[in-house]
N, C-alpha and C positions, 0 to 999 in steps of 0.2 A: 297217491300217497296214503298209505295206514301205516297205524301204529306196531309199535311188534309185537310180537306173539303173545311175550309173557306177559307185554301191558294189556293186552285182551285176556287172558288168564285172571290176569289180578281181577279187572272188575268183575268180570262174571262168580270168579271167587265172593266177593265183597256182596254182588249181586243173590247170591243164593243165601246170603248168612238171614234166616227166618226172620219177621220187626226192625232190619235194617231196612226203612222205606227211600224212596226215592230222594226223597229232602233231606235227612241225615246226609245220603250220601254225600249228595251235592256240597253237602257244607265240609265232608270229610277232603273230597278233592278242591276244593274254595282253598282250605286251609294248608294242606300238606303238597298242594301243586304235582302230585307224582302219586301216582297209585300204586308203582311199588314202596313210595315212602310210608305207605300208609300202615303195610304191613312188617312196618322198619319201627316204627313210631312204638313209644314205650308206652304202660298204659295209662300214667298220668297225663302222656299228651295229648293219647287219644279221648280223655275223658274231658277236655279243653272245647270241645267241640260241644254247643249247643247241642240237647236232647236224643244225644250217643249215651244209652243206658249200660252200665256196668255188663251187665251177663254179655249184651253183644261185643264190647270193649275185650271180653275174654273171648270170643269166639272170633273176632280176630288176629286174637294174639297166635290161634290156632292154624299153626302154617299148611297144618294137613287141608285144608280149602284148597289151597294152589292145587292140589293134585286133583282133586275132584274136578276142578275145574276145567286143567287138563282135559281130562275123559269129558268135560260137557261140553267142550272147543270140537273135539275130536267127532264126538256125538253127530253136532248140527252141521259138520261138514260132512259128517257119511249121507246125511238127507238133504243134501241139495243146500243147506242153508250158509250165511254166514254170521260171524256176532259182532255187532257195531256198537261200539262204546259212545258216549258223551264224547269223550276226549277226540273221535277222531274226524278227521277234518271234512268225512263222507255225512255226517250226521246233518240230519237239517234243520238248517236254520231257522224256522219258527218255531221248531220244537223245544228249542232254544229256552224260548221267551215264558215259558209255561214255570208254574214256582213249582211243579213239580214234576219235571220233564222224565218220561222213561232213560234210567241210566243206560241199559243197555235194552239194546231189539235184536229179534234174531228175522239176520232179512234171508229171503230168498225169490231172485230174480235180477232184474236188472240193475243199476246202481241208479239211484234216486235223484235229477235233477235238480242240482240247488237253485237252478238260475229260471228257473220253470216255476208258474204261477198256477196254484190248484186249488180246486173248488169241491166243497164238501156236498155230497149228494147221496141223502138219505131219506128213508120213511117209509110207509109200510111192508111190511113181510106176508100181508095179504092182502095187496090190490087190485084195484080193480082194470082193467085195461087201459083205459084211460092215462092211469098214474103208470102202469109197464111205458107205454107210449112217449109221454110226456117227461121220462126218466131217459129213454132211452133216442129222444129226441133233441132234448136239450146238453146230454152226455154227447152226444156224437157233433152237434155245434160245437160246445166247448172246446172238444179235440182239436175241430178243423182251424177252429182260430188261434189254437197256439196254449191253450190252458192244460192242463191235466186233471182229473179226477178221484178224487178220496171217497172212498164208501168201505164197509163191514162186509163187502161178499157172502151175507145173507141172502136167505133168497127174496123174493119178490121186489123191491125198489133196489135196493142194493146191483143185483145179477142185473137190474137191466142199467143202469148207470154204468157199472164199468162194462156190459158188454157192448153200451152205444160209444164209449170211449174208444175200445179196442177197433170198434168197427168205424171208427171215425180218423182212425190213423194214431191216438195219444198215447199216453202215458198213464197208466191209471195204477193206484197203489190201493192196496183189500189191507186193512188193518182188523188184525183175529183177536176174539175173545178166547182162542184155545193156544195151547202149543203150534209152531209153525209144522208141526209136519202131524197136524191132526186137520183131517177135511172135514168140513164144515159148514153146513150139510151137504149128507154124501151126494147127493143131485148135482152139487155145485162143483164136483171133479173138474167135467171139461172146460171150466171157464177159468179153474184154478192152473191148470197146466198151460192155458194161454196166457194170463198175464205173468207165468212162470218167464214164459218168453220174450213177451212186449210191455211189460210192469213189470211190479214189483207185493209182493207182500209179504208183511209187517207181523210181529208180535213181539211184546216185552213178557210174554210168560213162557215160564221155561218145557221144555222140550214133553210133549206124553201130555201136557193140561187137555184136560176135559172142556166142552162148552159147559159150564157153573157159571148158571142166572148171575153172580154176583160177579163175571169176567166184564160181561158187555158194557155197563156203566164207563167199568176202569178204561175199557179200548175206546168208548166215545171222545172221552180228550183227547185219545190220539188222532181220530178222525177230523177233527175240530183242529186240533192244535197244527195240524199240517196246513191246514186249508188258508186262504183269505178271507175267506165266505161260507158257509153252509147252507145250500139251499135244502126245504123242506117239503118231500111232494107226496102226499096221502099222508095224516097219519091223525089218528085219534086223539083227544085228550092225552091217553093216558103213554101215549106212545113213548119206546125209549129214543126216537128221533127228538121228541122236545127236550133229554135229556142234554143232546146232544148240541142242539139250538142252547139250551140254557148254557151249557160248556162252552159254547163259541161264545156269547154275550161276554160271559165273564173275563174269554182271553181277549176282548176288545177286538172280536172276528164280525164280519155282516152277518146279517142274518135275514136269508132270502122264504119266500114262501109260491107255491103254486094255487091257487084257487082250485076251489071242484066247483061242483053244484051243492047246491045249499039241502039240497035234498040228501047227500051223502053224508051217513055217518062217518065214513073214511076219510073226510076232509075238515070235522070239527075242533082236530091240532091246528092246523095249515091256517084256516079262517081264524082260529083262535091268535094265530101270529102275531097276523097281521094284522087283527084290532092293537094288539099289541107296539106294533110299531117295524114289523116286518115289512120289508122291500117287498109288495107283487110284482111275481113274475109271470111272463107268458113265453119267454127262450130264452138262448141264453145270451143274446143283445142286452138285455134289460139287467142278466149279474155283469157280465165285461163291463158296459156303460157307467154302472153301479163302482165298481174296481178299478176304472181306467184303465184298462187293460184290453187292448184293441190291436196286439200284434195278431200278424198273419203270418199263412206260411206262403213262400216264395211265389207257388202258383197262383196261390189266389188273388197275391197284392198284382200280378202282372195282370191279371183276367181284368181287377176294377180299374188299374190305372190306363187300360185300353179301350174299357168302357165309358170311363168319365169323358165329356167334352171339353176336355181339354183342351185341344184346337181353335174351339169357338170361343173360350175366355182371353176377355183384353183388359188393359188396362188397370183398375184398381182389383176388378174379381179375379183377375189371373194373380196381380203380387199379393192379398190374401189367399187365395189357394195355395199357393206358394209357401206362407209363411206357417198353415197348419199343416201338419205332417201325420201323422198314425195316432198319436195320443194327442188328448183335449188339451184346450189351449183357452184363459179366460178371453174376452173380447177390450179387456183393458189390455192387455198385454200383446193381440194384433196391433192396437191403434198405436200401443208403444214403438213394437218392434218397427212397423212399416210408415210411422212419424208420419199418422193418420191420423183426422178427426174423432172423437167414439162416436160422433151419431151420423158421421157420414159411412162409417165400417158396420153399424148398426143396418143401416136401410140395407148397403151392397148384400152384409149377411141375410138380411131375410129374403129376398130375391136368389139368393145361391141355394138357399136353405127350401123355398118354393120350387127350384128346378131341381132339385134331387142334388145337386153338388155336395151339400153339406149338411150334415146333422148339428143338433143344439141339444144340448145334453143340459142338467139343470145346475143353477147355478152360475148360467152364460156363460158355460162350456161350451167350446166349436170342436166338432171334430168331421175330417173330409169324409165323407159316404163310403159305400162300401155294397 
């Protein structure tokens, strides 16, 4: 289901009018419910609208925008792309939550899972192996257990994050600081035309934008704001990955880090994090764990659920085994469900949790092994 044509017209219209930012917008469709009301709307009402300044109030009194906009619809579909509004029910949902969400994006590739859980994996553009590895290590976990991956399709941490996605089986989305149908950087062609295919990627700047130092900041909240999590792997002090870390804090997103060696200047962001109060990681067990977020895909729940000994568990360890399932479960809330003592589900758990059965996560979280 999307919206029709003209109401994609209108925004993009609304969207190019110069100092109409994001937040105006918002409040414009808040108040007039209909984006073609908007350009219905006379200009005392439009002027009704918190911090909508006069000159733009006349520039959308100016219908000649519809047309332009026309040709900018027309535009992003001769290149492969499409334009996705706020309003339409394709947009996603933590994008949502941001107070200043991209009104529109111009996507091209596949259509972006709402119901899919994604994790932001970013940091240096000059690393070292180690962090290509470690990027492209914990990107292709994340795939297999069911997460997806958000990164900037920069090169170095970026290109290996979604190419250990793609090569992991996932879904992984490149949000651009240019126009979408500008490559950037040209190195990064072949991997742009793969997640053309098995992704998806993102821009809110219009069609022909140049990479301008002053784009990347603005796409890191979209990197952020997609995600649950942003983990952090190589990056300096001064890196714009901690911008992007700061941008997740502030949308109430985790904030994950990978350690180096203390001898690396490339990991004095990363260590810096996590004095901070960043989550270390060492794969990407420790952001799932971190996110409760422990679904699989079909093969692989069959592989552990034939692995486990299950045959050999009786009694109280088989109806706790029973009563945890894929995601965490506190140990109050066994002893509830299975009208158990807590210190006698207490011992069975650490004997299950000794034999490989079961993991404890913090907080006396249980969750069944894997």
């Amino acid at each position: 289901m999307t919206i029709p044509q003209d109401q994609r017209q209108a925004w993009l219209a609304l969207y190019m009018i110069p100092g109409l930012g994001n937040v105006v917008l918002r409040r414009l469709f808040e108040k007039f419910l209909d984006v073609n009301a908007i350009f219905e709307a006379g200009f005392f009402d439009l002027m009704g609208v918190e911090g909508l300044r006069k000159g733009i109030a006349r520039k959308i009194l100016d219908r000649g925008l519809l047309e332009q906009a026309e040709a900018g619809v027309l535009k992003a579909e001769r290149a492969g792309a499409r334009v996705l509004t706020y309003q339409d029910p394709a947009y996603p949902v933590l994008l949502r939550e941001l107070h200043n969400p991209p009104m529109v994006l111009f996507v091209k590739g596949r259509e972006i899972p709402l119901e899919q859980t994604f994790v932001g994996v970013v940091g240096s553009r000059n690393p070292s192996h180690y962090g290509l590895k470690a990027a492209e290590n914990i990107s292709m976990a994340l795939a297999k257990r069911g997460a997806g991956v958000v990164s900037g399709l920069a090169r170095g941490i970026d290109g290996s994050a979604h190419g250990g996605c793609l090569r992991g089986g996932g879904f992984t989305i490149g949000v651009l600081g240019t126009g979408i149908d500008v490559v950037y950087p040209k190195s990064n062609r072949k991997l742009f035309e793969q997640m053309f295919e098995a992704g998806a990627v993102v821009s809110e700047f219009p069609m022909g934008t140049a990479p301008e130092p002053r784009n990347f900041p603005i796409r890191n909240r979209v990197i952020s704001g997609l995600s649950r999590g942003v983990a952090v792997i190589e990056a300096t002090r001064k890196s714009g990955s901690l911008i992007t870390a700061a941008l997740a804090l502030e949308q109430n997103r985790e904030i994950f880090a990978v350690p180096g060696s203390i001898d690396s200047f490339k990991s004095t962001g990363t260590h810096w994090l996590i004095k901070q109060g960043a989550r270390l990681i060492e794969n990407a067990d420790d952001i799932l764990d971190e996110l409760w977020f422990l679904k699989q895909g079909a093969g692989a729940k069959k592989e552990r659920e034939t692995s486990l000994p299950r045959g050999k568990m009786e009694g109280v360890e088989r109806r706790i085994y029973d009563i945890i399932g894929n995601y965490p479960i506190h140990i109050d809330q066994i002893a509830r469900t299975g009208a158990m003592d807590v210190g006698q589900v207490a011992m069975v758990l650490l004997k299950m949790e000794l034999n490989g059965t079961l993991r404890q996560l913090p907080g006396k979280m249980y969750v069944r092994n894997h």
